[in-house]
C-alpha positions as CSV (number, residue, x, y, z in Angstrom):
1,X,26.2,4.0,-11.5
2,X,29.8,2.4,-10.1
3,X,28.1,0.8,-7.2
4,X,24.8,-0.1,-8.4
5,X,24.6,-4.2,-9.5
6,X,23.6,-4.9,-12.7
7,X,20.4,-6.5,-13.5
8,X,21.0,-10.4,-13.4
9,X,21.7,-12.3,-16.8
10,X,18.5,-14.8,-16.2
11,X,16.6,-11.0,-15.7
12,X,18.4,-9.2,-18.8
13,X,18.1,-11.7,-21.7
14,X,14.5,-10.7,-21.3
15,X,14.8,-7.7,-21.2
16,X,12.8,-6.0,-24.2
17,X,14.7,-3.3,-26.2
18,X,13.0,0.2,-27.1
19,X,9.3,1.2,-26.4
20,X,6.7,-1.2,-25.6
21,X,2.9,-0.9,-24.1
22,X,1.6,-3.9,-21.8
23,X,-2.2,-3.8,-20.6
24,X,-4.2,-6.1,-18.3
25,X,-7.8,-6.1,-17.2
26,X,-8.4,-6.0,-13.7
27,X,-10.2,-8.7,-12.8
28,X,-10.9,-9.9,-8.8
29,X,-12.1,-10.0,-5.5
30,X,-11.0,-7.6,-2.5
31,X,-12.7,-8.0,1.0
32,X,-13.7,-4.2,0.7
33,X,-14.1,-3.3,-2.7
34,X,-16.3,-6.4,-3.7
35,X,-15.7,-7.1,-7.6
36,X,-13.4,-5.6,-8.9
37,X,-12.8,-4.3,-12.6
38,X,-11.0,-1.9,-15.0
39,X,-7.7,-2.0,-16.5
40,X,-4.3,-0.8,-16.7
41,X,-2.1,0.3,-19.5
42,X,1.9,0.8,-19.3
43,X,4.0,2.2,-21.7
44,X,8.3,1.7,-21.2
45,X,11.1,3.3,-22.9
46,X,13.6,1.1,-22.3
47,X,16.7,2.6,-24.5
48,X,19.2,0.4,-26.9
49,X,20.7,-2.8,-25.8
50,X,23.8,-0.4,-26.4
51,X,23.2,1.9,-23.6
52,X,25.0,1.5,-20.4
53,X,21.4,2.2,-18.9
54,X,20.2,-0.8,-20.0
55,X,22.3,-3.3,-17.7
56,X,21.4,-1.4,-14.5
57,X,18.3,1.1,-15.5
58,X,14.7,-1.0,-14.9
59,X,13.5,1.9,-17.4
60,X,14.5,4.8,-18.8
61,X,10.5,6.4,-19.1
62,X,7.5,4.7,-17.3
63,X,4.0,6.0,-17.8
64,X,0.8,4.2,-16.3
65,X,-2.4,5.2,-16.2
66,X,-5.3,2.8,-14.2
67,X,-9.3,2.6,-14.2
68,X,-10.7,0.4,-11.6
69,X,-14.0,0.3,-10.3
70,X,-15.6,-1.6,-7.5
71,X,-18.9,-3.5,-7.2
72,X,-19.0,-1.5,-3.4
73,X,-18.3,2.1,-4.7
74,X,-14.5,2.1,-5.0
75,X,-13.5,4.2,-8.1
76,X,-9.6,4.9,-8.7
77,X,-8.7,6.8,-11.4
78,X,-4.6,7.1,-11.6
79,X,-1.7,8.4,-13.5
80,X,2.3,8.1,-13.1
81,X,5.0,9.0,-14.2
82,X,8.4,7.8,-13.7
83,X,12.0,8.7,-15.5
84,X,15.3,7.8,-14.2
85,X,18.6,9.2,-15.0
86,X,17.1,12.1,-17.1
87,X,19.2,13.3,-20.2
88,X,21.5,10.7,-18.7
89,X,22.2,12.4,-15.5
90,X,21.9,11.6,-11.8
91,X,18.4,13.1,-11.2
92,X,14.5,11.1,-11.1
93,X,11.6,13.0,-11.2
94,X,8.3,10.7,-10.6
95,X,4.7,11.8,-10.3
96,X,1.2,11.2,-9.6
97,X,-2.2,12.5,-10.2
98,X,-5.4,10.4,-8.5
99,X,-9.0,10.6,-8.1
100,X,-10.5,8.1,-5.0
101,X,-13.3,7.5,-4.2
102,X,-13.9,5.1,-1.5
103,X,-17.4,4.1,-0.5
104,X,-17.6,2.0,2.4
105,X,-14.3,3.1,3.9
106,X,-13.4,0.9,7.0
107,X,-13.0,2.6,10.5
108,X,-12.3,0.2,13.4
109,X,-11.1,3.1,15.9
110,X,-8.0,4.6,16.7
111,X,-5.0,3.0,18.6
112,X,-4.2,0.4,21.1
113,X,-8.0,0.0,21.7
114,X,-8.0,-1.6,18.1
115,X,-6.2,-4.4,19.3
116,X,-9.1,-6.0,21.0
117,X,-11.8,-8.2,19.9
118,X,-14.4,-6.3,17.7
119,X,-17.8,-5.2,19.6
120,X,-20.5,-2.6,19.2
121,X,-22.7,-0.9,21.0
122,X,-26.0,-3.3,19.8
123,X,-24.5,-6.4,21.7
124,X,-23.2,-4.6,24.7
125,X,-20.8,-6.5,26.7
126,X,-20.2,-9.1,23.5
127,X,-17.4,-9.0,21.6
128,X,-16.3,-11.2,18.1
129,X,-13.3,-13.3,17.3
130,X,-14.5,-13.7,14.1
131,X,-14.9,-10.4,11.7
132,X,-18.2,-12.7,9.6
133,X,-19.7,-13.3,12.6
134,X,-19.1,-9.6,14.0
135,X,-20.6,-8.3,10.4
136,X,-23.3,-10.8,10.3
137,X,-24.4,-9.3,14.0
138,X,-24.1,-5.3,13.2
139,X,-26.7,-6.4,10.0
140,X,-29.2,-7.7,12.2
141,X,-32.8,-5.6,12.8
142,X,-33.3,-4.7,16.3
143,X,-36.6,-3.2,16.4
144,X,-35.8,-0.9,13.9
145,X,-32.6,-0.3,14.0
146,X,-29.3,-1.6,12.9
147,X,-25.7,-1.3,12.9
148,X,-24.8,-2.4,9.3
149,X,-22.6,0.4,8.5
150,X,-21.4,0.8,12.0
151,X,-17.7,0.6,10.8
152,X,-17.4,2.8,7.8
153,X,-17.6,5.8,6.1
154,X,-17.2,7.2,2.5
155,X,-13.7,8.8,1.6
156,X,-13.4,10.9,-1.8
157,X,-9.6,12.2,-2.5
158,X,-7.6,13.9,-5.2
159,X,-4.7,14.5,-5.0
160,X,-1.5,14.9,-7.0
161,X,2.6,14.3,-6.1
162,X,5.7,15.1,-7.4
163,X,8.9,14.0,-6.1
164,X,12.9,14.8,-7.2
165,X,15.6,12.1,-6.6
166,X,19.3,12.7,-7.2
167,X,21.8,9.9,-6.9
168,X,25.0,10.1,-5.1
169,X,27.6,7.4,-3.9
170,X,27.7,5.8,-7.2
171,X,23.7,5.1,-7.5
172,X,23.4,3.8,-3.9
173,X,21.8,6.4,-2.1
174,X,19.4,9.1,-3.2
175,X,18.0,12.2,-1.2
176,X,14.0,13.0,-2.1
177,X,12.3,16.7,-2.3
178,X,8.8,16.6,-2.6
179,X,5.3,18.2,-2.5
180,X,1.6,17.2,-2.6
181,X,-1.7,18.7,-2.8
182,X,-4.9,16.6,-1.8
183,X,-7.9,17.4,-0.6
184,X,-10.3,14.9,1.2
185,X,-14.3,14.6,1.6
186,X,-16.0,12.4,4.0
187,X,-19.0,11.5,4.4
188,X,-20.8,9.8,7.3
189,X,-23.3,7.0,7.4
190,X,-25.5,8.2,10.9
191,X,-28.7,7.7,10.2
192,X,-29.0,6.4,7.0
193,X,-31.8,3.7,6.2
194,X,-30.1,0.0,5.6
195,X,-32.2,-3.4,5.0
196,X,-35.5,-1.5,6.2
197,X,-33.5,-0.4,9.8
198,X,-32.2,2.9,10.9
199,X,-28.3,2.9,10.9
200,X,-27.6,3.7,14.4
201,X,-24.1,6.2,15.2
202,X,-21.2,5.4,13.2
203,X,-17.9,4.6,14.8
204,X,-16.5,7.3,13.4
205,X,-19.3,9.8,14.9
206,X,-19.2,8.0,17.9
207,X,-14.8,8.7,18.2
208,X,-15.6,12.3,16.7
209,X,-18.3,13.4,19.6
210,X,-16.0,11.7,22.2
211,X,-13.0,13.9,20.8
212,X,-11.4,11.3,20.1
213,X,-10.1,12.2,16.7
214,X,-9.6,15.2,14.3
215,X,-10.9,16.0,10.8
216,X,-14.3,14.1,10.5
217,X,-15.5,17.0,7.7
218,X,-12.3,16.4,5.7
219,X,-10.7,18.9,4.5
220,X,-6.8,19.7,2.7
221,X,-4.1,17.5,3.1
222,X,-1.1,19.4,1.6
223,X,2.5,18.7,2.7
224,X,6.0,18.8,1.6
225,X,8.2,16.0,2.2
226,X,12.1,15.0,2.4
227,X,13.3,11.7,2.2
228,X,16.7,9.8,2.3
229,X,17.0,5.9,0.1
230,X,19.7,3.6,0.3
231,X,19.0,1.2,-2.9
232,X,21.9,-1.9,-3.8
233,X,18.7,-3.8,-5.2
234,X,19.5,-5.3,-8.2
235,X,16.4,-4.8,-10.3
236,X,13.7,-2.6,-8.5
237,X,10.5,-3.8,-9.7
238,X,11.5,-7.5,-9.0
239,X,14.8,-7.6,-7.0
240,X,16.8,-10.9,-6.3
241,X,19.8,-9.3,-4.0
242,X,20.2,-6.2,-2.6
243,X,18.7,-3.7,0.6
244,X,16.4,-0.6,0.5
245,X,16.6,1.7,3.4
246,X,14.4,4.8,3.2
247,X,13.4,7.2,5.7
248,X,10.6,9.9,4.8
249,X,9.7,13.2,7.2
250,X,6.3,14.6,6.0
251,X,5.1,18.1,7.2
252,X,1.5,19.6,6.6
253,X,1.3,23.0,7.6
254,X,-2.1,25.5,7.5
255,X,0.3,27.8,5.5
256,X,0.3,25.9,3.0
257,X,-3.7,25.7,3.1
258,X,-3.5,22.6,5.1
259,X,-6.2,21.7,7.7
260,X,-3.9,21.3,10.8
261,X,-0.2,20.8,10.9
262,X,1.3,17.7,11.8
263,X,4.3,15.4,11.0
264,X,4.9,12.0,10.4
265,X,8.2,10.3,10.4
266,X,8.2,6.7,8.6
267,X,11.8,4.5,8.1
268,X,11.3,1.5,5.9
269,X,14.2,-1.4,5.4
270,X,13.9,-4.1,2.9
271,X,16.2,-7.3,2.2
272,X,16.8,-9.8,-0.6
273,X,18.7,-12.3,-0.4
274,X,18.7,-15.4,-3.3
275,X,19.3,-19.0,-1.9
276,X,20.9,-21.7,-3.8
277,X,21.6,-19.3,-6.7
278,X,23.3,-22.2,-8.8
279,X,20.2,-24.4,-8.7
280,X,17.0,-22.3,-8.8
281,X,16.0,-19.0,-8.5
282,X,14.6,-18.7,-4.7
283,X,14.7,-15.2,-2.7
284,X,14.3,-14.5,0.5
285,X,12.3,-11.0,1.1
286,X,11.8,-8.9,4.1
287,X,10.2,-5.9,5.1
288,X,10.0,-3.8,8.0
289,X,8.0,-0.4,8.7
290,X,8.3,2.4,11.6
291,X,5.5,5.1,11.5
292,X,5.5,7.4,14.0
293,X,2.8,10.6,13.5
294,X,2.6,13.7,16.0
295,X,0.4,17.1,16.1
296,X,-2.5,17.6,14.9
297,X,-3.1,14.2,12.5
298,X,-6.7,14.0,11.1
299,X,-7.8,10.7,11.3
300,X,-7.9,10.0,7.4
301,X,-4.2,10.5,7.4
302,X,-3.1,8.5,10.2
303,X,-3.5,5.0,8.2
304,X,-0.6,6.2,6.4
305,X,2.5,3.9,5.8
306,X,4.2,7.0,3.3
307,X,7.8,5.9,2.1
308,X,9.6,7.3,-0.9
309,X,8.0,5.7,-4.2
310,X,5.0,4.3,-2.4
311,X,2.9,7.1,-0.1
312,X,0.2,5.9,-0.8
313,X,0.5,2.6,1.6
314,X,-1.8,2.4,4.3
315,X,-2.5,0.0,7.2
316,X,-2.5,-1.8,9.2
317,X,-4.7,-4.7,7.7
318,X,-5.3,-5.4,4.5
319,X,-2.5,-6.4,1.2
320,X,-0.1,-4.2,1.6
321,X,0.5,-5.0,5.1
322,X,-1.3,-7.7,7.3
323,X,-2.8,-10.0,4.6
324,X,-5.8,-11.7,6.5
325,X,-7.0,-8.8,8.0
326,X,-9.8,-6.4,6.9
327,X,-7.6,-3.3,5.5
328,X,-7.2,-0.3,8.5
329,X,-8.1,-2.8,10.9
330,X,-5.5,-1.6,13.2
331,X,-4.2,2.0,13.1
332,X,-2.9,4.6,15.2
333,X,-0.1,7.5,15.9
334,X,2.5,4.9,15.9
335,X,2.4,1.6,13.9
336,X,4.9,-1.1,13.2
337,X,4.9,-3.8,10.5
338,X,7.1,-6.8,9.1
339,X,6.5,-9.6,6.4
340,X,8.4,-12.6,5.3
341,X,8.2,-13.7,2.0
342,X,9.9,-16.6,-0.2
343,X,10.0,-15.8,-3.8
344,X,10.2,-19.4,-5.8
345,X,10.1,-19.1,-9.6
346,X,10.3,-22.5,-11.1
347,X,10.2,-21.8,-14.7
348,X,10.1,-19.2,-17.6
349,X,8.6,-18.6,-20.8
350,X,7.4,-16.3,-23.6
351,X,4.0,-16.7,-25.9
352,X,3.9,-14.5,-29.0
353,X,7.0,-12.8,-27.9
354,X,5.7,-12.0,-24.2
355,X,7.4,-13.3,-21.6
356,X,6.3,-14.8,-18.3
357,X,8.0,-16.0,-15.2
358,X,5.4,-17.7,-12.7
359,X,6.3,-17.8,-9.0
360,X,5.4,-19.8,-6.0
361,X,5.1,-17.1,-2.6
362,X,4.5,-18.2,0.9
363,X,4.3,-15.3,3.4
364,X,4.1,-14.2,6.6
365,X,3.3,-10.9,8.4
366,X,3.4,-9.2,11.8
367,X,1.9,-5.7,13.1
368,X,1.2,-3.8,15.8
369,X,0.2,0.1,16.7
370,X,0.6,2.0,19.5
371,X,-0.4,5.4,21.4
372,X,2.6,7.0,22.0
373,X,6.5,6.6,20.5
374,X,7.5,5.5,24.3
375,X,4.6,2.7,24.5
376,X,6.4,-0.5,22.8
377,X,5.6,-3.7,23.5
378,X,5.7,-7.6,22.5
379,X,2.1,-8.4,23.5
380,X,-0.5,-8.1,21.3
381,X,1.2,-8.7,18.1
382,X,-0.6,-9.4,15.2
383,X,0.0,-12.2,13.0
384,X,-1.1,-13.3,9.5
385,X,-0.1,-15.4,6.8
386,X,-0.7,-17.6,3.2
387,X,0.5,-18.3,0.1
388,X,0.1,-16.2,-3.3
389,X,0.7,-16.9,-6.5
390,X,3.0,-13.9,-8.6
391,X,3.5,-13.5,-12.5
392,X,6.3,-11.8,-14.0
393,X,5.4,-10.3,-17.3
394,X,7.9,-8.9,-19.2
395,X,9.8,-8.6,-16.3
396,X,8.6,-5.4,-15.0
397,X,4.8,-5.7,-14.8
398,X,3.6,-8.0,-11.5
399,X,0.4,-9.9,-11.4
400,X,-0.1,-11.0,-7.8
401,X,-3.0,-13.4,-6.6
402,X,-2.8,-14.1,-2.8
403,X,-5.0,-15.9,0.1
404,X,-4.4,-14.3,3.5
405,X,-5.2,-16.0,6.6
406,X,-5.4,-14.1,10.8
407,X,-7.0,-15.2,13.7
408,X,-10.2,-13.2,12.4
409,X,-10.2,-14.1,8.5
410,X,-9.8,-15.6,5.3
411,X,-9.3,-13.3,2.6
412,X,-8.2,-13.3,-1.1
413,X,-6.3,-10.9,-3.1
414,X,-5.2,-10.2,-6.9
415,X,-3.0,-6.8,-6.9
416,X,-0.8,-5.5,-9.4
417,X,2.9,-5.8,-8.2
418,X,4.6,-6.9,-5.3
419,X,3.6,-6.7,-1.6
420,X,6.9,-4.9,-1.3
């Protein structure tokens, strides 16, 4: 750990010594989930005050286990694991097991075509700047028939990861080996009776009889995965200084009992950067995302943002990357993204030995996709931004309430953690 920074002093005199459990109920509102409850439990080891871990280590065991269930048919059932420096050497193992269901998935097409104003075939030649005055349109009767479920589909997933790290260079960079095994079920909407009408051909039908994408009966989504990180952050589940460069190269292959083989390359940079360190604590955050996915890519994987610690980040649209937009508004083979935040905690304090640091977060974010790696461009950017409101709870826990604002939306957010 030579060239790793130690966890601030305004961080570590918080720091709790030894095991301890926080829980939360998940209380709030998503634009596609509806109302949305469960809860989440996590249990730390953090070690002795005495250890050299403790000073540079945001854990020495994490284990988290999440129930959350949505008023529109989401269910996620999730456990992780996470243990740094094991036995007090250089190697990480972390893991996850999952069960998703996603009713009312969206689908707004693939690639550049997603850029465009939303339309559908029941207002031809009309499109929508606004995505309530687009939905408010597909649920209209038109003699017995409708589009209300024109742009989704229902996604069911399990699937379970585990991933080795190793550090080298003193704790700054550490290579990843890694392996998962999902398998995904969709189902489509065609036909189905909505609101007394007959739901007329879903998007996704429609792309899937214009062979316009792959894997519309689901099917096995196994892969291995090798990744590279750079880390100098200075605490990793709420950093003040520090960079994060990671690049991840995923392969699913039929050998392995996957449905097609395909790749898909993703390089991720982050930055902090504290202002006026003598006077408040204020950090400066950015993020920026490469995805790039070629072969045979069913359409339920190309959302995919994958970097190390976080594959399961999708987009674009939605919290994780264009706040303001409906989630997968925009995605295809290649996909960019960047956000802006400033991290503004005012004050700090503890309440029967709990301790919470609440912090002020303006944001912005910017995304694009694309057809093909050669196809970049500066038109047809997307932009969204807003302001969120972020507790720290004993440090490591997150508690994030956001309003998100595009061209086509208002929407509100409360997630656990940060955007990045």
């Amino acid at each position: 750990m030579r060239n790793k920074s130690p966890i601030p002093e305004l961080l570590l005199k918080d720091k709790r010594e030894g095991t301890y459990f926080t829980g939360l109920p998940v209380i709030g509102v998503t634009p596609e989930s509806g109302v949305v409850y469960g809860g989440t439990i996590q249990w730390y080891d953090n070690g002795s005050n005495a250890s050299p871990f403790f000073s540079y280590a945001p854990y020495r065991k994490k284990v988290s286990a999440t129930v959350d269930l949505g008023t529109k048919g989401r269910q996620e059932y999730i456990l992780e694991y996470d243990q740094p420096y094991i036995a007090d050497t250089a190697w990480r193992v972390r893991a996850l097991g999952a069960y998703l269901v996603y009713k009312f998935e969206n689908y707004f097409g693939i690639g550049e075509a997603t850029l465009g104003r939303l339309n559908f075939p029941g207002t031809p030649g009309v499109t929508y700047r606004r995505t309530n005055d687009y939905f408010d349109a597909l649920q209209e009767n038109r003699g017995g028939q409708n589009w209300a479920w024109y742009n989704y589909y229902d996604r069911r997933q399990a699937v379970f990861t585990l991933n080795v790290e190793r550090d080298y260079l003193g704790g700054l960079l550490r290579p990843l080996v890694g392996f998962q095994m999902s398998h995904v079920d969709v189902g489509d909407y065609t036909g189905r009776e909505v609101d007394g009408a007959i739901n007329q051909e879903t998007k996704l039908r429609e792309d899937y009889t214009n062979g316009a994408i792959l894997g519309f009966d689901g099917g096995w989504l196994n892969l291995l995965r090798v990744g590279l990180t750079y880390d100098s952050r200075d605490y990793e589940p709420d950093p003040t200084s520090g960079i994060l460069a990671q690049a991840l190269l995923e392969g699913a292959f039929r050998a392995l009992g996957a449905g097609s083989n395909f790749g898909h390359l993703t390089l991720g940079l982050q930055g902090y950067y504290r202002l006026f360190p003598s006077l408040t604590r204020l950090v400066l955050a950015g993020n920026a995302v490469y995805s790039a996915h070629f072969g045979d890519t069913p359409f339920f994987a190309l959302p995919s943002l994958a970097v190390p610690d976080n594959e399961r980040k999708e987009g674009l649209g939605g919290w994780r990357t264009l706040r303001g937009y409906y989630a997968n508004r925009f995605v295809g083979d290649v996909a960019m993204h960047g956000s802006l935040e400033l991290r503004w905690s005012p004050l700090n304090f503890a309440v029967w030995n709990q301790h919470f640091r609440p912090m002020l977060v303006p944001f912005v974010d910017v995304g694009r996709v694309f057809d093909k790696v050669d196809q970049l461009s500066l038109k047809d950017w997307k932009v969204a931004g807003g302001v969120g409101i972020r507790i720290a709870w004993n440090l490591a826990t997150i508690i994030s309430f956001e309003c998100g604002f595009s061209s086509e939306s208002s929407l509100f957010y409360m997630e656990i953690g940060h955007q990045f």
